[in-house]
N, C-alpha and C positions, 0 to 999 in steps of 0.2 A: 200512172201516178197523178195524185191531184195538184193540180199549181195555182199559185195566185200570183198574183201583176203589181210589184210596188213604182209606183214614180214618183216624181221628185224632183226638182231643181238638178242640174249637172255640174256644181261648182265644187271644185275639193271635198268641199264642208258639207255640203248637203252631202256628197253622196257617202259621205261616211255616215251621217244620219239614219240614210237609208240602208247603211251596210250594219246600223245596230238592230234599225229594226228588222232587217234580214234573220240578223243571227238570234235576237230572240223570237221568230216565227220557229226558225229551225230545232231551235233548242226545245220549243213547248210542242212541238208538232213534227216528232223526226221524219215525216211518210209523204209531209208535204215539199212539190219542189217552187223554189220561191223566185221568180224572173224578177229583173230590175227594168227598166223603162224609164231613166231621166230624161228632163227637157229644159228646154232655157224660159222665162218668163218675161213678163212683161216689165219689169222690175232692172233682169238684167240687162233688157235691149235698152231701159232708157239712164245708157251708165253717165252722159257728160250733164246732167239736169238734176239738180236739188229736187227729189221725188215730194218735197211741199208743197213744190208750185205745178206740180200737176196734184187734176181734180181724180177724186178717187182715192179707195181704200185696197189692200188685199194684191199692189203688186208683186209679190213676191211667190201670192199661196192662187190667187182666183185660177191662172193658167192650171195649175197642178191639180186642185178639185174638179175640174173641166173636164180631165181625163177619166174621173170616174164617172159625172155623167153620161159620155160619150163610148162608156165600155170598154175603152182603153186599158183601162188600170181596176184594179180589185180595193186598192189602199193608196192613200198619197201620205206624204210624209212630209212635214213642214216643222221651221222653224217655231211657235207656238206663239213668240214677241211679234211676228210678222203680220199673222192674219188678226181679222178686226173681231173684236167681241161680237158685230151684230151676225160674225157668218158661225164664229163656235157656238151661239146659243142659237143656229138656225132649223135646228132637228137634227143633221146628220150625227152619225156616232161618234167618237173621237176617242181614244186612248193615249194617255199620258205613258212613253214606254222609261223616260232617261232624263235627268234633270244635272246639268253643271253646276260649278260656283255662280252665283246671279249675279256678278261685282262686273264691274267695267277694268277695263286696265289703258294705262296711258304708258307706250312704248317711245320713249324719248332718246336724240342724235347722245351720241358719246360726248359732245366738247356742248352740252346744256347748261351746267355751270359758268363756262369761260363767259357764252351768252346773257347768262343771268346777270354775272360780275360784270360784266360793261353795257348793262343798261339797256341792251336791243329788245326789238321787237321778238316774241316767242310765238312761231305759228303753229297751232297743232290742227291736225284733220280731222275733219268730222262732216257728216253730214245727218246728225240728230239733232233739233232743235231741244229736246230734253238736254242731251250733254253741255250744247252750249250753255244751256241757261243756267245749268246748277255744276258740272265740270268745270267750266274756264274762271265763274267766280268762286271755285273752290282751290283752284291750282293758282291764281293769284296771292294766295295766303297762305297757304302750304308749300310750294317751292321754296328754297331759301332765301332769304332776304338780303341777298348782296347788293341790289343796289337800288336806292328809292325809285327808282323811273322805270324800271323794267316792266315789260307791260305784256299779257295775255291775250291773244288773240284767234280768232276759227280761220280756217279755210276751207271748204266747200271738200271735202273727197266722196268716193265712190270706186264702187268694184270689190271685188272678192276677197279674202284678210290677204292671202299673200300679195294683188295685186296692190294693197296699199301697203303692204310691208317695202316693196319693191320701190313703191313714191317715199317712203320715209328713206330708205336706204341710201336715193339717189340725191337726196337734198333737196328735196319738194317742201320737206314740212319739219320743223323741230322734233315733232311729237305726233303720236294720232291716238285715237282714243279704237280700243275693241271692247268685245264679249270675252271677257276671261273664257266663259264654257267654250267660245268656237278656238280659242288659240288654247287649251287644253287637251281638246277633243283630236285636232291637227296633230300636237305635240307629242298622245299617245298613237298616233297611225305609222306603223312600220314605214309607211311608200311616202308620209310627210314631214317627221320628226325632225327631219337630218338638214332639210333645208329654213324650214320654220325655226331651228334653233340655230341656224347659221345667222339669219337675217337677226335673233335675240342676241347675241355673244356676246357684241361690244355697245350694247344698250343701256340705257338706264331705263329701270320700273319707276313704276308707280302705281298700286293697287287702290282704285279709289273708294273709299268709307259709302256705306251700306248709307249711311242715315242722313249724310248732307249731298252724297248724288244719288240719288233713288234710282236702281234700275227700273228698265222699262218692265211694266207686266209681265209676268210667262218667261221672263228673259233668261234664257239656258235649259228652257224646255224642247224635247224634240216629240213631240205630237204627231200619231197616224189616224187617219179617217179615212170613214167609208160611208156609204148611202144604206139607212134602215132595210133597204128591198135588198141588199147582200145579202143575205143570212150565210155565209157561207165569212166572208170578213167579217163580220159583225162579229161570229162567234171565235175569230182570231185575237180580236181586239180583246174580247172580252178577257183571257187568257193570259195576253202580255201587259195590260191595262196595269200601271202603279197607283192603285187608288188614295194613296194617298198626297201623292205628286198632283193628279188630276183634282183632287178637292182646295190643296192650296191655287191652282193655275185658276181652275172657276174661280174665287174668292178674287183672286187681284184681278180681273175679267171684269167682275162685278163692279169691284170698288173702283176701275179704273173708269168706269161705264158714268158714274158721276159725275166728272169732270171734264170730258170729251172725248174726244175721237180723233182717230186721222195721223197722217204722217207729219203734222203740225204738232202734234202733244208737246207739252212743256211742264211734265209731269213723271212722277214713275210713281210703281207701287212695287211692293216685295213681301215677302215673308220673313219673319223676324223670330226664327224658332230659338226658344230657350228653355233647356233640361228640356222637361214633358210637356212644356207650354210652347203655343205661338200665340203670337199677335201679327197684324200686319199694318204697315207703314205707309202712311203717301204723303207726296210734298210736292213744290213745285208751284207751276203759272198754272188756274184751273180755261177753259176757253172761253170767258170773258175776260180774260186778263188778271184775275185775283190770283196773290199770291196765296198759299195755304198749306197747311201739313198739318196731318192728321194721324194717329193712334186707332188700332182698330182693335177688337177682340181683347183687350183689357182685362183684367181681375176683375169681377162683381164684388167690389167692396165697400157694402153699406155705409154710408158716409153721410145720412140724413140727421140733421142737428147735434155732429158733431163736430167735436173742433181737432181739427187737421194742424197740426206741425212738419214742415218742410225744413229737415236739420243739414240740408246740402252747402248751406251757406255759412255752417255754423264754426267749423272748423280751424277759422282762423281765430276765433274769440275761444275756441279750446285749449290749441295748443302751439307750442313756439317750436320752432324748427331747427335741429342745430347738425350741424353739417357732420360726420365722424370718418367717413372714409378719405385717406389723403392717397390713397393707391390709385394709380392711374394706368395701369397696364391691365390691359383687358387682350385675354387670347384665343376669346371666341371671334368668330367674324361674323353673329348676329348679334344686337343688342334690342331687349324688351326696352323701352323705358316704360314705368308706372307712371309716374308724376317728373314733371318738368325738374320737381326739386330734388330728384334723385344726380341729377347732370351738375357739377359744379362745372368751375374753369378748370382744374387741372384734369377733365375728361372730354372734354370739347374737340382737343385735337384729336383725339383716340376713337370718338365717333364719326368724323369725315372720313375715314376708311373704312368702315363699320357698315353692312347693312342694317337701316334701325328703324326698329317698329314700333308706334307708341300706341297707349292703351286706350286714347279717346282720341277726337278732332282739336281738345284744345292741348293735350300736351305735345299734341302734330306740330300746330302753329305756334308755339313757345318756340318750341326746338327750332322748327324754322325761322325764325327770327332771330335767334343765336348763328343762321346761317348751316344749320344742317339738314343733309336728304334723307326725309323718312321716307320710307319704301310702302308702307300702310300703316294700317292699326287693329284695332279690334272692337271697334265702335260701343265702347265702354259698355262690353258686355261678356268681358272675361276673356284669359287666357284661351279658355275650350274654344270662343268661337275664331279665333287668328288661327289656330291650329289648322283648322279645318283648310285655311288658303295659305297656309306652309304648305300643306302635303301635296297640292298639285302641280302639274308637269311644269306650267309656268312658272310658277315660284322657288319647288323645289327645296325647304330650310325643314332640318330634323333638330329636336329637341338636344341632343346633344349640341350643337352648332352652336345656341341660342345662351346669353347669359340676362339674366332679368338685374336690372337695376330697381331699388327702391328701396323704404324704410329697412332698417335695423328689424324688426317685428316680422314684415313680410314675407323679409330674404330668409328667417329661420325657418316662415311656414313652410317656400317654395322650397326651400334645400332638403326638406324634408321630404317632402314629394316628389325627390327623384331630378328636381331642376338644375341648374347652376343659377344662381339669385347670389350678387351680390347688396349689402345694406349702406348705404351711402350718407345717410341722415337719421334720426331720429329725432321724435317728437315729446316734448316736455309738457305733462298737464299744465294748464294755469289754474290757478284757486278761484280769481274769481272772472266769473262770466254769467252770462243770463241765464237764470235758471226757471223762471216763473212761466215761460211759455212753455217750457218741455214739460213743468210739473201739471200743468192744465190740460197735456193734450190728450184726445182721446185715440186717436191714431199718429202713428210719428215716424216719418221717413227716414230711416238710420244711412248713411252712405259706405260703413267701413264695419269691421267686427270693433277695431281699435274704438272708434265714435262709440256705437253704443256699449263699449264697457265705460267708457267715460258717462255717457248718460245716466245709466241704470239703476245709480241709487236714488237718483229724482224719477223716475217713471213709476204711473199708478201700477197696481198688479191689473188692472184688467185694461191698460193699453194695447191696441193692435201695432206690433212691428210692423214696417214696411220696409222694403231696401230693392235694388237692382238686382238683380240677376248676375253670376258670378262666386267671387271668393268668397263677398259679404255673407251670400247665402248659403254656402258651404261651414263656412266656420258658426252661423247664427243657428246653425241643424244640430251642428255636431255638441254645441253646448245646451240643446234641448230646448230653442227657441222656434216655433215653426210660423218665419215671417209670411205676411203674403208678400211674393216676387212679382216688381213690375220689370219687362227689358232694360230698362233706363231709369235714367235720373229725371232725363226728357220725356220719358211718357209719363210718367209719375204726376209731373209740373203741368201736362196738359189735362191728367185727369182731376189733377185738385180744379182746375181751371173751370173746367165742364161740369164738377160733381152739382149736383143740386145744394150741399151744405152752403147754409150765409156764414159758416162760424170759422174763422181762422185765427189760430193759433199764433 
């Protein structure tokens, strides 16, 4: 029988990595018998040292490619966030087999609250320079806001997820930050389930937003490689190869390759897919010290000496807000919020027992600042993409669970669609408001379907819609409008920024 040689790290996690891409050799190749070969790295021996302050790249993957030079191994199998772009672009083969959620998650002690509410210090683990930089000044503003002094802080951790589950458990650290994909990936393994959701049970989440902590590159990729002179792997790889897993990982590889290197990064990149489109994301410290975030893969939307309107802002000069729900009993135990203004006072008490999701970073930090724990959001890019991190093991929230707060308008669209949507407020056109920059423009950022029906009788016939990605785009189709979609509001604002037009509306 023919066999091949997979190795790989030996920590829980890796070696379930190696047990997918076991089972997908098996599955494309019934004839072949498939040996495992783990080993420990350089990475792991050096567990009590912040891996920044040593010199060097590739602790976690160099030991593991060794093996295939050395004829050891046929295939190694890594982490993909681990190894350094200069060794992925160095010739060898590589196939993309399995990609998780890219999202970080911060597993915080049960009595976090009581903490917050008396002001102490809050340590969370970590040992990424990226988390800290965009993490800790994320979770300072998005925790609830109980008491002005309460103050965020790192502590240096290391070792394997359960070995830092084990330091959070015992009162080492308030909080630590993981890979959603590695406590997923745990979560679904028969032999790990049982204990990785003992250590979750009396936890508090936190799923941290896509666009203000940037995961790290490749982050929730599991990548095998082999040497060109295999042909016998080579032709394995090419088989389980997800090509298109592998085109997004090269791409953030690439774009990461801009702004530095090293176990020092203070940076991330990611993929930002929306409907049939992606774009991709970077933000962060670049290694000279600049901050910067950037939009990658954008719409082509000719924009040369024309005049550009950005109506994101425009909404408070449209319409006045009048509150209509006074019901306060909610009997789901998840709540959407849309907008801040969906939350009056007599629902405030009703969402501190509530797990609660909002739909951007700023009606995150509203809410928290009324003193409530959001659990994530959906990085104002629609219901469709929070679904996606309901449905896994970590998370765990089905639609039924879930009731959406927002406008009077919205809750009838979502009730229709099979949601629970309550309407909590409605909005009252005003008469008069500025109308001479929307009637001038040539292109015009619309943020809601509600907005551009308000616009629509001042817009030329041959203005290009623009809107976000989402419901906007859904309802702007379905009344035979076909917008160009940016992911955001925020990419939008970065490409009027960059476009070459001088003309703003």
């Amino acid at each position: 029988m023919e066999t091949i040689t997979l190795t790989g790290r030996n920590s829980s996690l890796s070696l379930l990595q190696i047990e997918t891409v076991k089972q997908k050799i098996e599955s494309a190749f019934p004839g072949i018998e498939v040996k495992v070969k783990p080993r420990s790295t350089r990475g792991d021996e050096l567990q009590h040292i912040p891996l920044q302050t040593v010199e060097g790249t590739d602790f976690f993957t160099e030991d593991i490619f060794h093996e295939l030079e050395s004829g050891d191994a046929d295939i190694a199998v890594h982490s993909l966030k681990d190894m350094s772009a200069q060794h992925f672009f160095g010739g060898n083969i590589f196939s993309v087999v399995d990609r998780d959620d890219v999202r970080d998650v911060v597993i915080f002690q049960k009595d976090i609250i009581s903490k917050i509410s008396l002001g102490a210090e809050i340590v969370i683990g970590t040992c990424s320079p990226r988390r800290e930089h965009m993490a800790i000044r994320f979770l300072q503003k998005a925790l609830p806001q109980l008491h002005p002094d309460f103050k965020v802080k790192t502590k240096i951790i290391r070792g394997n997820v359960d070995t830092r589950l084990r330091k959070l458990d015992v009162g080492e650290y308030d909080g630590i930050i993981l890979a959603a994909a590695g406590l997923n990936r745990l979560l679904r393994s028969a032999e790990n389930a049982d204990s990785i959701r003992k250590f979750l049970q009396d936890k508090r989440l936190i799923v941290l937003p896509l666009i203000e902590c940037v995961p790290a590159p490749c982050q929730g990729a599991i990548v095998a490689e082999t040497l060109p002179q295999n042909k016998k792997a080579q032709r394995i790889l090419n088989r389980i190869n997800d090509e298109h897993h592998l085109n997004r990982c090269s791409e953030e590889k690439k774009i990461a390759l801009r702004y530095g290197a090293g176990c020092d990064q203070k940076f991330g990149v990611t993929t930002v897919a929306y409907g049939e489109h992606e774009s991709f994301y970077s933000a962060g410290e670049d290694g000279n010290k600049i901050e910067f975030e950037n939009w990658h893969n954008l719409p082509d939307l000719k924009a040369e000496k024309k005049i550009i309107y950005n109506a994101s802002n425009l909404n408070q000069e449209l319409f006045d807000v009048e509150p209509t729900s006074s019901e306060s009993e909610i009997e789901q135990p998840v709540v959407f919020v849309s907008n801040d203004k969906a939350v009056g006072e007599n629902l405030l008490n009703k969402l501190r027992s509530k797990r609660v999701w909002a739909a951007g970073t700023k009606t995150w930090q509203k809410l928290a600042k009324k003193g409530i724990w959001v659990e994530g959001c959906a990085d104002a890019l629609g219901l469709e993409m929070v679904t996606r991190a309901w449905e896994t093991p970590v998370v765990q929230i089905n639609r039924q669970e879930v009731l959406i707060l927002t406008n009077e308008t919205g809750a009838a669209n979502w009730t229709k669609k099979g949601w629970n949507a309550r309407g909590t407020y409605k909005t009252e056109w005003k008469e008069n408001w500025p109308k001479e920059k929307v009637q001038s423009a040539d292109i015009i950022f619309v943020t809601s379907y509600h907005q551009y029906q308000k616009l629509k009788p001042n817009l030329r016939n041959d203005v290009t819609i623009v809107c976000p990605y989402g419901e906007t785009a859904v309802l702007l189709k379905e009344s035979g409008v076909e917008p160009v979609i940016f992911p955001t509001i925020k990419s939008f604002e970065q490409w009027k920024t960059n476009t070459h037009s001088p003309i703003e509306g």
